[in-house]
KEKE-3310 file (N, C-alpha, C; in steps of 0.2 Angstrom, whole numbers, plus 5000, padded with zeros to 4 digits):
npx = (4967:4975:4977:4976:4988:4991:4993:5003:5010:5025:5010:5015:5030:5048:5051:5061:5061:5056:5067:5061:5054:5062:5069:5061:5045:5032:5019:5005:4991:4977:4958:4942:4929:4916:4917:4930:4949:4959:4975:4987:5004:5020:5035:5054:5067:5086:5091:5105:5100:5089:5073:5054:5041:5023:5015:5001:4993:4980:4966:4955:4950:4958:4969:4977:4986:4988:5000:4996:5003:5019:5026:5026:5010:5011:5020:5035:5036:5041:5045:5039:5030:5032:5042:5053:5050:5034:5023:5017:5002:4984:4970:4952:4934:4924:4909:4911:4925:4941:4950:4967:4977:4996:5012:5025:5042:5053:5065:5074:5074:5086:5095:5089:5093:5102:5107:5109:5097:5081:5086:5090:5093:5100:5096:5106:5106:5105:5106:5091:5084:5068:5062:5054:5063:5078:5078:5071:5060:5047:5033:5013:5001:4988:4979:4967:4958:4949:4953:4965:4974:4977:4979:4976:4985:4981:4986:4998:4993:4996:5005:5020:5031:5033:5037:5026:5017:5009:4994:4978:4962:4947:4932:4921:4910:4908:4894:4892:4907:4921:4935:4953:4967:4983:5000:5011:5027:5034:5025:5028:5031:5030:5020:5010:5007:5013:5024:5029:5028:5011:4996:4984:4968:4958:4945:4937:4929:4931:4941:4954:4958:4968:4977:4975:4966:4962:4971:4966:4972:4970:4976:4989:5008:5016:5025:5037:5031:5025:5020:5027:5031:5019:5009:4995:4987:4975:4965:4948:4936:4918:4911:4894:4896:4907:4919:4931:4949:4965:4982:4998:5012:5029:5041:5054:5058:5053:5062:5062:5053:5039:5024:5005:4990:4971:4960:4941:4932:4917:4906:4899:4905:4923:4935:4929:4937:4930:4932:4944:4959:4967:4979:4993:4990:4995:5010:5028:5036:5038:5053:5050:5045:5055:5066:5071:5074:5069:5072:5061:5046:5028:5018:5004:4994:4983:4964:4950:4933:4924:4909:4910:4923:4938:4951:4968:4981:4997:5014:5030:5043:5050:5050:5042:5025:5011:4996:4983:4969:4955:4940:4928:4919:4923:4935:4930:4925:4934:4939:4942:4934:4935)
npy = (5097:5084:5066:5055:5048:5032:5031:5021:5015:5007:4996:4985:4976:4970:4953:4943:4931:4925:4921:4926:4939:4945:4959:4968:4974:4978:4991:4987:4978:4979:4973:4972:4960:4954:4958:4956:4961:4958:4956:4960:4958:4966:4958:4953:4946:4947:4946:4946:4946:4950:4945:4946:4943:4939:4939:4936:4944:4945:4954:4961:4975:4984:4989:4981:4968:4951:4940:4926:4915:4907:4906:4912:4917:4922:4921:4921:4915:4899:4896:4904:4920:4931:4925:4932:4944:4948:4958:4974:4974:4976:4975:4970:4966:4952:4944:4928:4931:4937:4948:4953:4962:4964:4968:4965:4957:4949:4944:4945:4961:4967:4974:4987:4998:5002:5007:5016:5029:5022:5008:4993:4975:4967:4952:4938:4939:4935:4950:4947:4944:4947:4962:4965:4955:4959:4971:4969:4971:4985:4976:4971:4960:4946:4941:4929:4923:4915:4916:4921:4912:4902:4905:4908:4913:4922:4931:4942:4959:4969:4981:4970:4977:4989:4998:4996:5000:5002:4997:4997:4990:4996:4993:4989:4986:5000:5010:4996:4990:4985:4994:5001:5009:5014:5017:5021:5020:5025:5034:5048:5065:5075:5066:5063:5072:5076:5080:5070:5054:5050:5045:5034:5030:5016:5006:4992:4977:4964:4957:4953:4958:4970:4976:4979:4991:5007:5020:5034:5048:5053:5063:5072:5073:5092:5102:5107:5105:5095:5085:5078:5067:5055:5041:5028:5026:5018:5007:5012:5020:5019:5033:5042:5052:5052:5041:5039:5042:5039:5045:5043:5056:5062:5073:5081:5077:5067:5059:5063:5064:5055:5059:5058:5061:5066:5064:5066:5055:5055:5044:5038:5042:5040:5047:5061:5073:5079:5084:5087:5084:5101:5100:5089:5074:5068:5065:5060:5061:5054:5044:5030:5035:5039:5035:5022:5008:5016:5033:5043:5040:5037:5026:5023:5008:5001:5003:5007:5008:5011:5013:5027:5029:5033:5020:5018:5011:5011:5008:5011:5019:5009:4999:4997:4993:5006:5013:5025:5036:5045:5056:5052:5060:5072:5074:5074:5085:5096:5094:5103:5110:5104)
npz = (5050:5061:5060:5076:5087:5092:5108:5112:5102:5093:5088:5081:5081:5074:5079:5088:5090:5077:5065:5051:5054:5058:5055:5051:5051:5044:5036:5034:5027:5032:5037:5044:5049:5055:5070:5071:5068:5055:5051:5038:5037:5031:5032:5037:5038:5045:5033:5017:5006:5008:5007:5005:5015:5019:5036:5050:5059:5073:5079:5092:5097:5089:5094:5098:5094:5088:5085:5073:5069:5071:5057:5041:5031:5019:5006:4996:4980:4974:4960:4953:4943:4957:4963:4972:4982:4992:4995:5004:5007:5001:5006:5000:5000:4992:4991:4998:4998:5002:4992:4988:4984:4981:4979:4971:4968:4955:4959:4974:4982:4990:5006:5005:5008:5013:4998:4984:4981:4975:4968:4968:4971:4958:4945:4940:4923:4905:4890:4884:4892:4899:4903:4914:4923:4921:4926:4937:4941:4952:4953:4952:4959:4962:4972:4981:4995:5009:5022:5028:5028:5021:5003:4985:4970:4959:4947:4937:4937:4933:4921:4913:4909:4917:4933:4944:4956:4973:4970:4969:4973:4973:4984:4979:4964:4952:4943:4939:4936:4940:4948:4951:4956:4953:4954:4940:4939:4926:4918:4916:4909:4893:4886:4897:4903:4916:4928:4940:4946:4948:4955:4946:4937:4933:4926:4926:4919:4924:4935:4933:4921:4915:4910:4897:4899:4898:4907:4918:4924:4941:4954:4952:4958:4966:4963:4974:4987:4999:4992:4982:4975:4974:4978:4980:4995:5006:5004:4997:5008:5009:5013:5018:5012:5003:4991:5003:5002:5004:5004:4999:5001:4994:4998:4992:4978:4981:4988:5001:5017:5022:5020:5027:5016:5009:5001:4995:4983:4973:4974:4961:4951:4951:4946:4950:4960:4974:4987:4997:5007:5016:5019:5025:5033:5043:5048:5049:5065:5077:5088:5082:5069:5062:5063:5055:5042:5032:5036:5043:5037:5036:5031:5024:5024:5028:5031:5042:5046:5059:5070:5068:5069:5060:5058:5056:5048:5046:5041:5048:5046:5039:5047:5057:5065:5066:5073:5069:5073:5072:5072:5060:5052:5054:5051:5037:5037:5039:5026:5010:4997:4980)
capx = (4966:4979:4977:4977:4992:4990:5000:5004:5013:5019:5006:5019:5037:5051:5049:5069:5059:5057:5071:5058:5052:5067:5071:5054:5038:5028:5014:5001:4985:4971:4952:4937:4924:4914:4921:4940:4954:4963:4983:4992:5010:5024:5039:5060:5073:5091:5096:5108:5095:5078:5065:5051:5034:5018:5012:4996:4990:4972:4966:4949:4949:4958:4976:4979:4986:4993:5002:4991:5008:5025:5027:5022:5004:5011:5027:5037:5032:5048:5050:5036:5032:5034:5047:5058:5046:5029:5024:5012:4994:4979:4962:4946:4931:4919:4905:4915:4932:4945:4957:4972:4983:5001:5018:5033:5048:5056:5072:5075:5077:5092:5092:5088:5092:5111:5108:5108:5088:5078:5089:5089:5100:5099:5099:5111:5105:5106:5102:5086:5077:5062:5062:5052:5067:5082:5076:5069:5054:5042:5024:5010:4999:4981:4977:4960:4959:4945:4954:4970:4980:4976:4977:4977:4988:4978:4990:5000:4988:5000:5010:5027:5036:5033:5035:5018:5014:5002:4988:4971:4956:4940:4927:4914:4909:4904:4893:4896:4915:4928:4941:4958:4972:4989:5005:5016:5032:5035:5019:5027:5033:5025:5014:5006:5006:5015:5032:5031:5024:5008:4989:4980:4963:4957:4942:4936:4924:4935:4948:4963:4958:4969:4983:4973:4963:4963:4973:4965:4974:4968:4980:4999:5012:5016:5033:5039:5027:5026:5019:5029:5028:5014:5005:4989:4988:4973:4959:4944:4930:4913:4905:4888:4897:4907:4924:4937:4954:4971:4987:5005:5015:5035:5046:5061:5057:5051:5069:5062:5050:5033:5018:4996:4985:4966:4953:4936:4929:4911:4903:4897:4910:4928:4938:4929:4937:4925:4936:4956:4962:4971:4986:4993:4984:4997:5019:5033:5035:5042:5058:5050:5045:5060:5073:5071:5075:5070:5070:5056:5041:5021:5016:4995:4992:4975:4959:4944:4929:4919:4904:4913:4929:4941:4958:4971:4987:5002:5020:5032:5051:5049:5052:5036:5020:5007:4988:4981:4960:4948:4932:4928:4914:4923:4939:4927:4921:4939:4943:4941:4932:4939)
capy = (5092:5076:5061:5057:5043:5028:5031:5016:5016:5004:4990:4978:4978:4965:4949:4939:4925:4921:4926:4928:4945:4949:4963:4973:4974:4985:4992:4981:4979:4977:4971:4972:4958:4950:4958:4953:4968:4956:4961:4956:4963:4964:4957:4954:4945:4949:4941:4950:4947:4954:4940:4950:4939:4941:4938:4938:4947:4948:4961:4961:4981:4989:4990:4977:4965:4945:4936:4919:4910:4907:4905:4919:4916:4923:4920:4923:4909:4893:4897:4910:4929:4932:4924:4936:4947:4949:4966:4977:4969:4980:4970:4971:4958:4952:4940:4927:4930:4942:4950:4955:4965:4965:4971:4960:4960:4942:4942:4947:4968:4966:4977:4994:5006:5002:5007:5024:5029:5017:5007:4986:4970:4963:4946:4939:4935:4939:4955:4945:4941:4950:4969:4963:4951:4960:4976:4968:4980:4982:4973:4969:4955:4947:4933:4927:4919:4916:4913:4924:4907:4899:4908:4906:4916:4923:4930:4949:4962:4977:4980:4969:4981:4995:4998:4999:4998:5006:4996:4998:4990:4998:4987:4987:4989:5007:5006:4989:4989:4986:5002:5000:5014:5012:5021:5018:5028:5028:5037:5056:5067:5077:5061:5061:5079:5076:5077:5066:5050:5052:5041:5033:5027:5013:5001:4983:4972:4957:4958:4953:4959:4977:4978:4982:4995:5015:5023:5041:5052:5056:5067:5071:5077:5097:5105:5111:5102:5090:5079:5079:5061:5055:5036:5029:5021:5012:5006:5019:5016:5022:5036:5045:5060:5050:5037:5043:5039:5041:5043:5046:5060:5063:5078:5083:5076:5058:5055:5066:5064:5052:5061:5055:5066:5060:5065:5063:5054:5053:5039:5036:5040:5040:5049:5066:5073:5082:5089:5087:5089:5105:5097:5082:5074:5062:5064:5057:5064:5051:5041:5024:5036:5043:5030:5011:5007:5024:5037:5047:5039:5035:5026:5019:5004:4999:5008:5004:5013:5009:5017:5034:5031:5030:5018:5019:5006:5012:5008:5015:5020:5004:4992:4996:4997:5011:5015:5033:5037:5052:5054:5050:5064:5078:5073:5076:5093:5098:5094:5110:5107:5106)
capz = (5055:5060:5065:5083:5086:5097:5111:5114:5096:5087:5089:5079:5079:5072:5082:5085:5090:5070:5061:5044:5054:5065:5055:5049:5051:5042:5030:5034:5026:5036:5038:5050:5047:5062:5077:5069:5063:5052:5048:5035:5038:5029:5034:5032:5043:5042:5025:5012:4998:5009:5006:5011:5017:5024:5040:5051:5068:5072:5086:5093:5097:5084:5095:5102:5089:5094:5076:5074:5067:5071:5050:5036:5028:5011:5004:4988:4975:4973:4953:4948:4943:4961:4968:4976:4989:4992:5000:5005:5005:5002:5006:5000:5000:4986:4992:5003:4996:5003:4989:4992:4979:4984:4977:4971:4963:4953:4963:4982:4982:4993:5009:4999:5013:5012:4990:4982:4980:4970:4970:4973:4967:4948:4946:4933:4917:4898:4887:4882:4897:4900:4909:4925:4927:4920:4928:4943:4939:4955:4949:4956:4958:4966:4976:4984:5003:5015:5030:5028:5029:5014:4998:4978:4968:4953:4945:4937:4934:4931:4915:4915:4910:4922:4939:4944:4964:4975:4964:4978:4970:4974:4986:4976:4958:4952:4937:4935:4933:4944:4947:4951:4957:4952:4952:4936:4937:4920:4917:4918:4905:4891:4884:4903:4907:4922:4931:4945:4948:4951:4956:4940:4939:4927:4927:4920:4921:4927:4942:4931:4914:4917:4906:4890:4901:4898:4912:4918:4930:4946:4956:4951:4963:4968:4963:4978:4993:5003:4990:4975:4973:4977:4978:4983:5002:5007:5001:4997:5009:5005:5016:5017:5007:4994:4993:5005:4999:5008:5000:5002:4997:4998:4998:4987:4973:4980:4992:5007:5022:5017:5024:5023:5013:5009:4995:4994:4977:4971:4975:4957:4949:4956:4943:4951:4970:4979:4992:4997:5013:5015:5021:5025:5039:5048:5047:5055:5071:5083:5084:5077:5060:5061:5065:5053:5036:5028:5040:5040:5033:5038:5023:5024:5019:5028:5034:5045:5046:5066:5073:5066:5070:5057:5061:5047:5049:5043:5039:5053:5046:5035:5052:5063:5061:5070:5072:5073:5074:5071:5070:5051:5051:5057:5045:5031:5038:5036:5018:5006:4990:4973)
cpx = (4971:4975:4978:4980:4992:4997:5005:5008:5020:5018:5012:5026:5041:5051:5058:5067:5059:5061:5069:5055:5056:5069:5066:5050:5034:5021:5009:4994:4979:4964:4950:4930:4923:4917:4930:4942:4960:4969:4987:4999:5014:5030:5047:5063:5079:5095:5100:5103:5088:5074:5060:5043:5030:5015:5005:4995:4982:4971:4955:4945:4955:4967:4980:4982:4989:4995:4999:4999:5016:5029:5023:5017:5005:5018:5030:5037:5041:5050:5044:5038:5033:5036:5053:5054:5039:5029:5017:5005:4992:4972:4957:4942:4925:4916:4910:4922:4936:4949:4959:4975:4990:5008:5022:5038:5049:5061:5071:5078:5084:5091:5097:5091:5101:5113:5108:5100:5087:5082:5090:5094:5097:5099:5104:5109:5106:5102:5094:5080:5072:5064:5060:5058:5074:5082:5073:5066:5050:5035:5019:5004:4992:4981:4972:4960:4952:4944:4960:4977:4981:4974:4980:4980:4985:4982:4992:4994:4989:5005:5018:5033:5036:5033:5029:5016:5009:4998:4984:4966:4950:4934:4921:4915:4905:4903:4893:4900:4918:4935:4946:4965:4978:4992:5010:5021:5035:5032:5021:5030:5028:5019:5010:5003:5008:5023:5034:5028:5017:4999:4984:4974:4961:4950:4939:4931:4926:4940:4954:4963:4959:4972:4981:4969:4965:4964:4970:4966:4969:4968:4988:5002:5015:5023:5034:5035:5029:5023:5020:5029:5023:5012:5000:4993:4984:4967:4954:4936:4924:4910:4900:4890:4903:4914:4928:4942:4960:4976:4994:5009:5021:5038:5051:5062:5056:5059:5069:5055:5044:5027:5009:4992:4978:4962:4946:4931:4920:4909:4902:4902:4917:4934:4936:4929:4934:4930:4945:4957:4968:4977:4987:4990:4988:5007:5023:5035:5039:5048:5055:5046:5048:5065:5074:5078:5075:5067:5065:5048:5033:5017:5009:4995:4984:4971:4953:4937:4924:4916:4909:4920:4934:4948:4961:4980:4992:5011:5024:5041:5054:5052:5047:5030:5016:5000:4987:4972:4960:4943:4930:4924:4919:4933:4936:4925:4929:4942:4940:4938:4936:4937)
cpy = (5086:5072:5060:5047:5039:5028:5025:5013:5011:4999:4983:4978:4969:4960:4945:4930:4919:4925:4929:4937:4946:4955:4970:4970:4978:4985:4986:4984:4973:4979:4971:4969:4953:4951:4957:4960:4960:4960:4957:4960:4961:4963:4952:4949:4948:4946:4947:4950:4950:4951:4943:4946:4943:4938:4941:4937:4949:4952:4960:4970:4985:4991:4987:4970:4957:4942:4930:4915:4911:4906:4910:4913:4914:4922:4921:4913:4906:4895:4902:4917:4931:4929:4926:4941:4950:4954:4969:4979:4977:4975:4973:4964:4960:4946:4938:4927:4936:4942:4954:4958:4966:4965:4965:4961:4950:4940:4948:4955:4968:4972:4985:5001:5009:5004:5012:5020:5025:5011:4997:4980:4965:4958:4945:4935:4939:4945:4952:4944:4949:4958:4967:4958:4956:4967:4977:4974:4978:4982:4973:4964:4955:4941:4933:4923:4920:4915:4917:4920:4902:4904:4906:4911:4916:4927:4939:4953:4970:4974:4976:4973:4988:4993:5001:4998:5002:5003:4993:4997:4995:4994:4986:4991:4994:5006:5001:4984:4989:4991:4998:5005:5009:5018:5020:5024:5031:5033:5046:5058:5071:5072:5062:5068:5081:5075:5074:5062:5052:5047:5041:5030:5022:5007:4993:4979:4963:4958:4955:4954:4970:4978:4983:4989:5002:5017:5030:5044:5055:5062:5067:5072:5084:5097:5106:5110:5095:5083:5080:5074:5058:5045:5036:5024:5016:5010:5009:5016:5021:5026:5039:5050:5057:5044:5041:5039:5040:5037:5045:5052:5059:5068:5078:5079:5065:5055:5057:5062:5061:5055:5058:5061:5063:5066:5061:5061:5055:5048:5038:5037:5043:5043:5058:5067:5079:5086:5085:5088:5095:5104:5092:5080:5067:5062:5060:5062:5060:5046:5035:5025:5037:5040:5022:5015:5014:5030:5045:5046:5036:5033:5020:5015:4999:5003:5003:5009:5011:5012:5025:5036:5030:5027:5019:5017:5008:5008:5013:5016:5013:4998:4993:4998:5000:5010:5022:5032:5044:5051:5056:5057:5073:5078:5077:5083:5098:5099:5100:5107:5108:5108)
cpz = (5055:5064:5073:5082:5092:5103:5113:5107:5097:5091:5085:5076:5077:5080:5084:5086:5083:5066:5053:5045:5060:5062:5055:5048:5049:5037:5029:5030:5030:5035:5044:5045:5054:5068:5077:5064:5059:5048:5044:5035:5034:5032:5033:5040:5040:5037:5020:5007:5001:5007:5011:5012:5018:5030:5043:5059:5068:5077:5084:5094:5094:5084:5098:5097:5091:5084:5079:5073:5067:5061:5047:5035:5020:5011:4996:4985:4974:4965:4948:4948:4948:4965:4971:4981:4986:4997:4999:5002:5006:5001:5005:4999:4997:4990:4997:5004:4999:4997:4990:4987:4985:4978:4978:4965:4960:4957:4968:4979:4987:4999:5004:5003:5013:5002:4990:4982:4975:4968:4972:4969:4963:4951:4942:4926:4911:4896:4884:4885:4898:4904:4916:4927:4926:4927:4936:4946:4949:4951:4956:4954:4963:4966:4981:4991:5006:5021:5031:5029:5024:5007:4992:4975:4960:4945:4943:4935:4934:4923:4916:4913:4911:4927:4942:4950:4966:4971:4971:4971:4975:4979:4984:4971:4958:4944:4935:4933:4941:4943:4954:4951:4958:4952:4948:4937:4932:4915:4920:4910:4901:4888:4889:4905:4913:4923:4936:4943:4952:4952:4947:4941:4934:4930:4922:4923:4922:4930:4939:4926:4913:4915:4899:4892:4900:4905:4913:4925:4935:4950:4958:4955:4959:4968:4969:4986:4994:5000:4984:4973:4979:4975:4982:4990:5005:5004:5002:5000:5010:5014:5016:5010:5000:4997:4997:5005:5003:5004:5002:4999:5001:4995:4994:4983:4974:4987:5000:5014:5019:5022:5020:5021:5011:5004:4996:4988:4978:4971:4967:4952:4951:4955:4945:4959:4971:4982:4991:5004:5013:5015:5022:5032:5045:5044:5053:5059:5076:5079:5080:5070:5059:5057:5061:5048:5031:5032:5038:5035:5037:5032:5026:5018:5024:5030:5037:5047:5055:5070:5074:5067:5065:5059:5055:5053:5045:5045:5043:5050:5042:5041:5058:5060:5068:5069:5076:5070:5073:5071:5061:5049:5050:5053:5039:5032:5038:5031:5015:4999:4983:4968)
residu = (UNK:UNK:UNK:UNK:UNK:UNK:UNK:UNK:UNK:UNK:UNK:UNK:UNK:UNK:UNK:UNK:UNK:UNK:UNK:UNK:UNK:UNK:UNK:UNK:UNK:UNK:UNK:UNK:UNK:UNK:UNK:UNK:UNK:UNK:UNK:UNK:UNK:UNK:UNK:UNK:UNK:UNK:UNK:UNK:UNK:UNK:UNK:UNK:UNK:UNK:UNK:UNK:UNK:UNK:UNK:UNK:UNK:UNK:UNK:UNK:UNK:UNK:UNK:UNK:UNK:UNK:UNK:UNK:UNK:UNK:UNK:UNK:UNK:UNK:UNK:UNK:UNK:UNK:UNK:UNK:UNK:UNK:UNK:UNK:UNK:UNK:UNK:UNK:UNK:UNK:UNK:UNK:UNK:UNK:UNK:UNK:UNK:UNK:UNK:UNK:UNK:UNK:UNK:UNK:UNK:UNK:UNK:UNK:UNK:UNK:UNK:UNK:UNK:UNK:UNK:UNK:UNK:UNK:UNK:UNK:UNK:UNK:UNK:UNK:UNK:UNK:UNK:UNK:UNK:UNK:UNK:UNK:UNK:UNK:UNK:UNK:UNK:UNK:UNK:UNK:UNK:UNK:UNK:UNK:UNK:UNK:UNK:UNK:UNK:UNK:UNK:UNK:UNK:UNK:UNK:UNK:UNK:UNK:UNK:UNK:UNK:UNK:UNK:UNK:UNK:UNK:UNK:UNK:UNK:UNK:UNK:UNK:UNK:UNK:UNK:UNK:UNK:UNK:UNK:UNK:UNK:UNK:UNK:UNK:UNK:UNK:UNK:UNK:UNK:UNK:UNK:UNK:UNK:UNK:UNK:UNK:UNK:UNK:UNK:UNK:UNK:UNK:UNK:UNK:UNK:UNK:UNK:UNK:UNK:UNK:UNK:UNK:UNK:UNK:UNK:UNK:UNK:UNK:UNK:UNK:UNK:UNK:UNK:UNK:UNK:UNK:UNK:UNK:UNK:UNK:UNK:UNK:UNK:UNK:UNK:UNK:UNK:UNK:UNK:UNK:UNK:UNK:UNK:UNK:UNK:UNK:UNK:UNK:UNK:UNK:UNK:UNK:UNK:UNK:UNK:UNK:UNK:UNK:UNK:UNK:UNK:UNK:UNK:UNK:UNK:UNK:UNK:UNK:UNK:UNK:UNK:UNK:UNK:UNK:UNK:UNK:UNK:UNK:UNK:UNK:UNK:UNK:UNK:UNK:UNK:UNK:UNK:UNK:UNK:UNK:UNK:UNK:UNK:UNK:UNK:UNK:UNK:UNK:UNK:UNK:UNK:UNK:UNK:UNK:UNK:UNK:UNK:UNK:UNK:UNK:UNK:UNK:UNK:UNK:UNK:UNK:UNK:UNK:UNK:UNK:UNK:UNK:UNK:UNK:UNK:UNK:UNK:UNK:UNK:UNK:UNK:UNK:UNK:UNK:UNK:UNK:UNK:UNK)
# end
C-alpha cells in the first residue's frame, strides 16, 4: 500500500519575500491540537554558511497552510551548543507544553549539496576543542513552547561526541519512563552487530537525563534494499493495534533515493514490532522530490492521526515540503507481522 499524495503538492515552498527561507523549505514537524495543524518548518536562505531556522504555518484543514510570521520562531542560539543551525523539529505534548526535539550543528553546515556525501564546513579552531565543535558533529537538542512562538531551550540530550539525529521522543510514558529513538552513526560494527546506521531505542525517567541511558536496537538497515540506511521519521502515534512508527530508509549504502517505511510497536512495550510494512509506502516520484538540494528524497518528519485519516508531512528534495493521507485502518491491514 502507498500513500496517496496531495495533488495539490507542495503545500510549502521557499518564500523570496524573506530572504531567511528563500532557499528551502522543508521537514517540518507538525501538530493537530483544537482544530489547529501547527508546522514548524525548517528553513535556509541563500547564504554561503546555510543558517538553517524554524519557521511556523498553521492550517485549519490539513493542506492549506498560511506562515504566521515574516521572522523564524526558532533560531540558532548568538554563542551556545547550538549556534550554527536548528533543524528538523519533531513535536510532541506533555500536559500544557509542547516539546520539540530538533537537530543542530555548532557552526553553519555550509550549503552541503555542492560537498562530497556527508560532508559540511569545519570551523577553525585548535587540536583541543571539543569533537561536537572540531567535527561539527550533528547533535541534538529539546525545547518546550506553548504557543510555537515562544520557546525555552532545555538543553543537549544526545552524546557530544556522536552524530546522533533522528532523536523522536514518544508521546507518552510507557511504564512510567519516557522512550526516546535515536539514530547514532557510530553505533555500527561488530560491538553493535550492525553495518549500517540503524534506529535505537532507549528510555528514562527525565526528558533530559539520556546520555547515561542503555541504547537497544530496534531495526538496522538491509544489505542490498531500499533501506540500507535507515532513521526514524515521525513521531509514533498510538493506535487501537499498537505504536505506529514511520521511518526512512536510503539506497546504496545511504547516498541513494530516501524512501518511507512504517512499523508497528507494542503499545506496552516499544522495543517489540508487531508488524512492518512490506514495502515502503511513499517514494520520490515527482519533480519537486526529485529536483532540490538532494535529489530524490521524502524524508517524514510529522504525522496526524484525524477521524482515521492518517496525514504524514514530509521533506520534499530538501526545499519543499508535501502532505500524502490514507486511511490509518486499512494501512495497518497491510503490514505483515514479524
Amino acid at each position: 500500500m502507498k500513500l496517496e499524495k496531495y495533488s495539490k503538492n507542495p503545500i510549502l515552498s521557499p518564500s523570496a519575500k524573506n530572504e531567511w527561507e528563500s532557499l528551502s523549505t522543508c521537514n517540518p514537524g507538525v501538530f493537530y491540537d483544537n482544530g489547529i495543524f501547527y508546522m514548524l518548518y525548517r528553513a535556509a536562505g541563500n547564504d554561503k554558511e546555510h543558517v538553517i531556522r524554524l519557521g511556523l504555518a498553521i492550517s485549519y484543514d490539513g493542506f492549506n497552510f498560511k506562515r504566521v510570521s515574516d521572522t523564524p520562531v526558532f533560531f540558532p542560539s548568538k554563542d551556545s551548543f547550538d549556534s550554527g543551525c536548528v533543524e528538523d523539529a519533531r513535536i510532541v505534548k506533555f500536559d500544557e507544553d509542547y516539546y520539540v526535539t530538533y537537530a543542530y550543528r555548532s557552526y553553519p553546515p555550509g550549503q552541503y549539496w555542492n560537498f562530497q556525501h556527508d560532508e559540511v564546513l569545519l570551523p577553525e579552531c585548535g587540536i583541543n576543542a571539543p569533537l561536537a565543535l572540531r567535527n561539527n558533529l550533528g547533535n541534538s537538542g529539546l525545547a518546550v513552547t506553548r504557543d510555537f512562538k515562544h520557546f525555552r531551550r532545555l538543553g543537549r540530550i544526545t552524546s557530544p561526541i556522536l552524530d546522533d539525529r533522528d532523536v523522536i521522543l514518544f508521546p507518552e510514558k510507557i511504564e512510567g519512563k519516557y522512550w526516546m529513538l535515536h539514530r547514532p552513526k557510530q553505533f555500527i560494527g561488530e560491538e553493535y552487530n550492525v553495518d549500517y546506521p540503524s534506529i535505537w531505542l532507549k528510555s528514562s525517567e527525565d526528558l533530559l537525563n539520556w546520555e547515561n541511558q542503555k541504547s537497544h536496537l530496534l531495526i538496522s538497515g538491509q544489505k542490498g534494499t531500499w533501506e540500507e540506511k535507515i532513521g526514524g521519521g515521525t513521531p509514533p502515534l498510538r493506535t487501537e493495534r499498537g505504536w505506529l512508527l514511520l521511518y526512512h530508509g536510503v539506497d546504496d549504502g545511504g547516498t541513494g533515493y530516501y524512501r518511507v517505511g512504517a512499523l508497528l510497536l507494542d503499545i506496552d512495550n516499544p522495543l517489540h514490532i508487531l508488524a512492518k510494512s512490506p514495502s515502503f509506502i511513499m517514494e520520490p516520484e515527482f519533480d519537486y522530490e526529485i529536483n532540490g538540494y538532494y535529489k530524490g528524497c521524502v524524508f517524514p518528519t510529522g504525522n496526524v492521526i484525524l477521524d482515521d485519516t492518517l496525514y504524514v508531512y514530509y521533506g520534499c528534495s530538501d526545499k519543499y515540503v508535501g502532505v500524502a493521507t490514507c486511511n490509518v485502518n486499512k494501512l495497518l491491514d497491510s503490514f505483515k507481522k514479524v
